[in-house]
N, C-alpha and C positions, 0 to 999 in steps of 0.2 A: 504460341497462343496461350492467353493467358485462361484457365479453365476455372481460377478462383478458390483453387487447392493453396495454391502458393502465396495469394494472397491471405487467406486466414490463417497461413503457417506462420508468418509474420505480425499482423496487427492482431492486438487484444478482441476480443469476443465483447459485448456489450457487459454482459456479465462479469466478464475480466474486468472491463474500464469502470463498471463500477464498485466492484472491489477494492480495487487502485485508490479510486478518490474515496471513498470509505475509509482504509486504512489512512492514507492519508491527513485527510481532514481529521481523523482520530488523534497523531499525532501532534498534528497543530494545535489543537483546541486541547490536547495535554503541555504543551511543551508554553502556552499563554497562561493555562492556568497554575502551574509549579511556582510561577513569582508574587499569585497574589498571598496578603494577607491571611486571608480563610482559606488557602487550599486544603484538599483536602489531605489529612497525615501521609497516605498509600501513594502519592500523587508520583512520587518521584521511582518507585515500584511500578506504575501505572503508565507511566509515560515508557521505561525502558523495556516491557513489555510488548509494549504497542511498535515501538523501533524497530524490536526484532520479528513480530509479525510481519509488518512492512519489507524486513529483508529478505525473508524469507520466503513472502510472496513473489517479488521483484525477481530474487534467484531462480526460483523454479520457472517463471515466466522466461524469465531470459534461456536458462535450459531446454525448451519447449521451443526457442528460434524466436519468440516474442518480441517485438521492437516496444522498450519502455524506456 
């Protein structure tokens, strides 16, 4: 019987999912802006920042039994 313990042990919290695509999108919209013209000087500081935050969210999630 499934009591819904085992399920939240597994999928993201809403809170989590949007976390995820937070970080996420973060990266994207860093890793588009490092080619233009006017980036900004920190951009490439900026982007590998954000990379590791994203990892480092994903790991503990996955630690925690999280399906990501």
């Amino acid at each position: 019987m499934d009591n819904g313990k085992d399920h939240a042990k597994f999928n993201l919290s809403v809170f989590e999912e949007a976390e995820l695509t937070w970080l996420r999108r973060k990266v994207d919209e860093l890793s588009d802006e490092q080619f233009k013209p006017d980036a900004r000087p920190d951009i490439k500081r900026e982007l590998w920042q954000s990379r590791e935050e994203l990892e480092v969210f994903v790991s503990e999630m996955r630690k925690r039994g999280r399906k990501i």
